[in-house]
C-alpha positions as CSV (number, residue, x, y, z in Angstrom):
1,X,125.0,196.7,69.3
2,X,122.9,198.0,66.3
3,X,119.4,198.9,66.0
4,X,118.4,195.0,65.2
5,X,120.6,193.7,68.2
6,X,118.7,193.7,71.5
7,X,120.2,192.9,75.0
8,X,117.2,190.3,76.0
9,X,117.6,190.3,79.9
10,X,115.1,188.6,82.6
11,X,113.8,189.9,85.8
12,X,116.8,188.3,87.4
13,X,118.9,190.7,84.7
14,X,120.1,187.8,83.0
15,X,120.9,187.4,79.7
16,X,118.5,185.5,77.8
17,X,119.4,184.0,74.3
18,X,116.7,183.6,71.4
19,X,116.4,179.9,70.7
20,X,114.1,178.0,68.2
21,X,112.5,174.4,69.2
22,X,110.4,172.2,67.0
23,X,108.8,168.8,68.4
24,X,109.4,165.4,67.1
25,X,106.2,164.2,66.2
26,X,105.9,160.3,65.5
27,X,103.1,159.5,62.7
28,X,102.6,155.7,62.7
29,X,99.7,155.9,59.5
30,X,100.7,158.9,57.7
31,X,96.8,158.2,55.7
32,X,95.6,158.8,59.7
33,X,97.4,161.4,60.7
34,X,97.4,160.7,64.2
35,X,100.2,161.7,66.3
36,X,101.9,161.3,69.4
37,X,105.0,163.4,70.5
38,X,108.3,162.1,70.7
39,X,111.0,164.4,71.4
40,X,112.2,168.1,71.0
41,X,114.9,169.9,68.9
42,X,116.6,172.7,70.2
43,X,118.9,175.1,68.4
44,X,120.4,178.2,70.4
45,X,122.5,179.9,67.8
46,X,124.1,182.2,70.4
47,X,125.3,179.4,72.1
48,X,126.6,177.2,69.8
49,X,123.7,174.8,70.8
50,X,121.6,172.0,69.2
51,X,119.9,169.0,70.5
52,X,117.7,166.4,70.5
53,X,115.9,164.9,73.6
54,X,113.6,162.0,72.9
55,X,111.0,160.0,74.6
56,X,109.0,157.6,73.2
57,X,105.8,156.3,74.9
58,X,105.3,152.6,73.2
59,X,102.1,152.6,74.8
60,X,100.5,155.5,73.3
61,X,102.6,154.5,69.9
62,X,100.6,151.1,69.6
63,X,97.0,152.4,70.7
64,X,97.4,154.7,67.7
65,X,99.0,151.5,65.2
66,X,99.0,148.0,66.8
67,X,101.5,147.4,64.3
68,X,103.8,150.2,64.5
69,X,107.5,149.4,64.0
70,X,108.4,150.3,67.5
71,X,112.3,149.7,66.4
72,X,112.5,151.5,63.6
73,X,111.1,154.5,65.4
74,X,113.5,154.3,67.8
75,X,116.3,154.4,65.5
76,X,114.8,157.2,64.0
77,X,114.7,159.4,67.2
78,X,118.0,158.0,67.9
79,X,119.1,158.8,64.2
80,X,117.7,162.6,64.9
81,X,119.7,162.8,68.4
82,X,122.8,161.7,66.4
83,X,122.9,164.7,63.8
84,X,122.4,166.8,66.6
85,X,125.7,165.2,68.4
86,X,127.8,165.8,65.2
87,X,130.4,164.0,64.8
88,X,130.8,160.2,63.9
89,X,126.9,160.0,64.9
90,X,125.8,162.9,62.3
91,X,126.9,160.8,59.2
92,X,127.3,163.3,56.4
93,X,126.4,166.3,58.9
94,X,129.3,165.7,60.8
95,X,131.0,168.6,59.3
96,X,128.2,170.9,59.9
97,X,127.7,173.7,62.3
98,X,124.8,173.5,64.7
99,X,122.5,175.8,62.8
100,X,122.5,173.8,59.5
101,X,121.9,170.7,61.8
102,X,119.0,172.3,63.3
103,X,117.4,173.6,60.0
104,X,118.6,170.1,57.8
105,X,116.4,168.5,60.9
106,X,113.4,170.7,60.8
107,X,112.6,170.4,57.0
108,X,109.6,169.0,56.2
109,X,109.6,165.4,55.2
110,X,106.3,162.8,54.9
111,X,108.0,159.9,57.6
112,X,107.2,158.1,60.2
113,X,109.2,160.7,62.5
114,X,108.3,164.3,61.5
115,X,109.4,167.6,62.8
116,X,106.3,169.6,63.5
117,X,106.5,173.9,63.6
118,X,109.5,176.0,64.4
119,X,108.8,178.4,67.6
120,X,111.3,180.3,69.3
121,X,111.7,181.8,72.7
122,X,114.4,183.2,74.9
123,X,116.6,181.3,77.6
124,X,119.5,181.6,79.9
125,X,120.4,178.2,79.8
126,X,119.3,176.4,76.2
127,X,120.6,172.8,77.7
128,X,118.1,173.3,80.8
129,X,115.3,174.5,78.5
130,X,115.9,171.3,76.0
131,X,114.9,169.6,79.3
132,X,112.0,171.6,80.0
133,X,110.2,171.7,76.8
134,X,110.5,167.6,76.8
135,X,108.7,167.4,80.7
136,X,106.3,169.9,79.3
137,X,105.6,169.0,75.4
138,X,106.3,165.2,75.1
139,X,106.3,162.9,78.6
């Protein structure tokens, strides 16, 4: 291990893993911007991990847009789940490993769906913390 490298270990002396996260952030009048969260990236680089968990609350979509394209938001989020997959789903990122995935998804970009800040933290278990960040950030 060199002098960079640490051994991050819980009280439990577990190994913990650095992992980044940014939200999914749904922005039905980008002239607004209002904002309602709807989903979470997670890229845990250690574990060869990256996903996308999603959630979108229709409800709190329309109050912000009446006429928001509830659909095509969908399909974004779905779209964003999908690159994170790989494969046949990814399209043209099919070939790529999990960290480009993560960091093609987090650019910035002036859509409907929009990734919002990168923050990182540590974990045992990246799928189980995908899972928690969604119960705790998005529903």
């Amino acid at each position: 291990m060199t002098g960079r490298e640490k051994d991050h270990k819980g009280r439990d002396g577990a190994k913990r893993d650095v992992f980044e996260y940014a939200l999914l952030r749904v922005v039905p009048r980008i002239e607004r911007g209002e904002q309602i969260n709807a989903g979470v990236v997670v890229y845990c680089q250690a574990q060869s991990y990256v996903t996308a968990r999603v959630h979108l609350d229709e409800n709190r979509l329309l109050a912000l847009d009446p006429a928001a394209d509830v659909a095509g938001v969908r399909a974004a989020l779905y779209a964003v789940e999908g690159v994170c997959a790989g494969g046949d789903r990814a399209g043209q990122a099919a070939c790529d490993d999990a960290g480009r995935r993560f960091r093609w998804l987090i650019a910035p970009r002036s859509t409907v769906v929009q990734p919002g800040p990168v923050h990182t933290g540590l974990t045992v278990d990246a799928e189980r913390e995908s899972e928690r960040l969604l119960d705790l950030l998005v529903r």
